[in-house]
C-alpha positions in Angstrom: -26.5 17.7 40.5 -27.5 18.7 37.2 -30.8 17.5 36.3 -29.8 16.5 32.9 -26.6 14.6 33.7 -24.7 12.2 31.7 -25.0 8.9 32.4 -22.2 6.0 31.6 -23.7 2.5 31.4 -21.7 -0.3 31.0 -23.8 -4.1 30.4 -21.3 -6.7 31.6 -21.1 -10.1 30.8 -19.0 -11.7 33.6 -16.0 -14.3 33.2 -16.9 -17.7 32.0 -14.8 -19.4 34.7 -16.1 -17.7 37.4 -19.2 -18.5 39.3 -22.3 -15.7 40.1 -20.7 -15.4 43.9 -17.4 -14.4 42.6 -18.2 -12.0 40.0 -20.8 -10.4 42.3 -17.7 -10.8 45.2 -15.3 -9.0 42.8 -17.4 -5.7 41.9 -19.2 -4.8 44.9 -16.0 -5.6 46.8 -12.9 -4.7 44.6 -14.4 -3.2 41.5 -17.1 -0.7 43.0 -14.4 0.3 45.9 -12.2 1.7 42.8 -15.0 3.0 41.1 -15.7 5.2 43.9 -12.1 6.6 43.2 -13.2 8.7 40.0 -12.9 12.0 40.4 -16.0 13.9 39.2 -18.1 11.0 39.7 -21.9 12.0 41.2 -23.8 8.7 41.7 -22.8 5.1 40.7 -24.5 2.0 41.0 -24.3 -1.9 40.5 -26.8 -3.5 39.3 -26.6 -7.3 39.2 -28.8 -9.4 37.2 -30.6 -13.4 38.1 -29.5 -14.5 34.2 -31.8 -17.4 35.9 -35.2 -15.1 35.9 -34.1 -13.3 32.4 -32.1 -15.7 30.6 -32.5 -13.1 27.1 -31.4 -9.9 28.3 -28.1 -11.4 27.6 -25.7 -9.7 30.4 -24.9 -10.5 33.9 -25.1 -6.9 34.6 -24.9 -3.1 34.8 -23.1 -0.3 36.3 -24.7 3.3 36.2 -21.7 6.5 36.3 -23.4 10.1 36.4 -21.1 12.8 35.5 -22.3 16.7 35.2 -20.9 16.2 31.6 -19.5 14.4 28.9 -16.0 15.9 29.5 -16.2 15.9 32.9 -16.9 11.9 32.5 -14.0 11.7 30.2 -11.4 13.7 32.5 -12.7 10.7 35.4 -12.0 8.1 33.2 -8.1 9.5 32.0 -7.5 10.3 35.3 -4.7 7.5 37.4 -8.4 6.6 38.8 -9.6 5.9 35.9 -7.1 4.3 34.4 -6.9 1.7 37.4 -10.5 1.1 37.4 -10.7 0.3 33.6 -7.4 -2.1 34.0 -9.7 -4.2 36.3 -12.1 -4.8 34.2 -10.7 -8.3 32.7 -9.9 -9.7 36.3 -14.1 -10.3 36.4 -15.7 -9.7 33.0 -15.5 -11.3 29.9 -17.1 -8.3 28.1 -18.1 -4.6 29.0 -20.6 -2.5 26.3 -20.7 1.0 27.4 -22.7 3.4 26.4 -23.2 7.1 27.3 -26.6 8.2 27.6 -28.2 12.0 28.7 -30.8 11.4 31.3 -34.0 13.7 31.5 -35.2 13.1 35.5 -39.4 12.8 35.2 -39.4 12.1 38.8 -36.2 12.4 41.3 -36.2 11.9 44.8 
């Protein structure tokens, strides 16, 4: 992987009618599964915030996309992949803010 990938964050703010278990049900189980569809994709993770613990950081949670560029990330997300995976997004979150960022590794294992 290149050591100065791209990175696609996206801070979700789940469904108001749905409860922690099946927003959390709905993208580790349905959600992720398609995310791991992309091609081009290099790492992804989930992470899931307790809105409890940090009641200001104002989203439920985050998902991190690495890509070896900023085009390869935009081929994955117009690919049929893509294009299934971003149609699912309403079936658990009320709002998605993604952001692109470049990430500098300081320490990688």
């Amino acid at each position: 992987m290149n050591p100065n990938s791209v990175k696609r964050l996206g801070l979700v703010v789940k469904r108001g009618d749905m409860s922690q278990a099946q927003f959390s049900n709905h993208w580790l189980h349905v959600h992720a599964e398609l995310c791991k569809r992309l091609p081009n994709l290099l790492r992804y993770s989930v992470n899931l915030v307790d809105r409890e613990r940090f009641p200001e950081f104002g989203y439920d949670g985050f998902s991190e996309l690495w890509f070896e560029s900023e085009e390869a990330m935009l081929a994955s997300l117009g690919s049929a992949a893509g294009t299934t995976l971003l149609a699912d997004l309403p079936n658990f979150t009320e709002r998605i803010y993604p952001i692109i960022s470049h990430e500098f590794h300081q320490i990688w294992a």
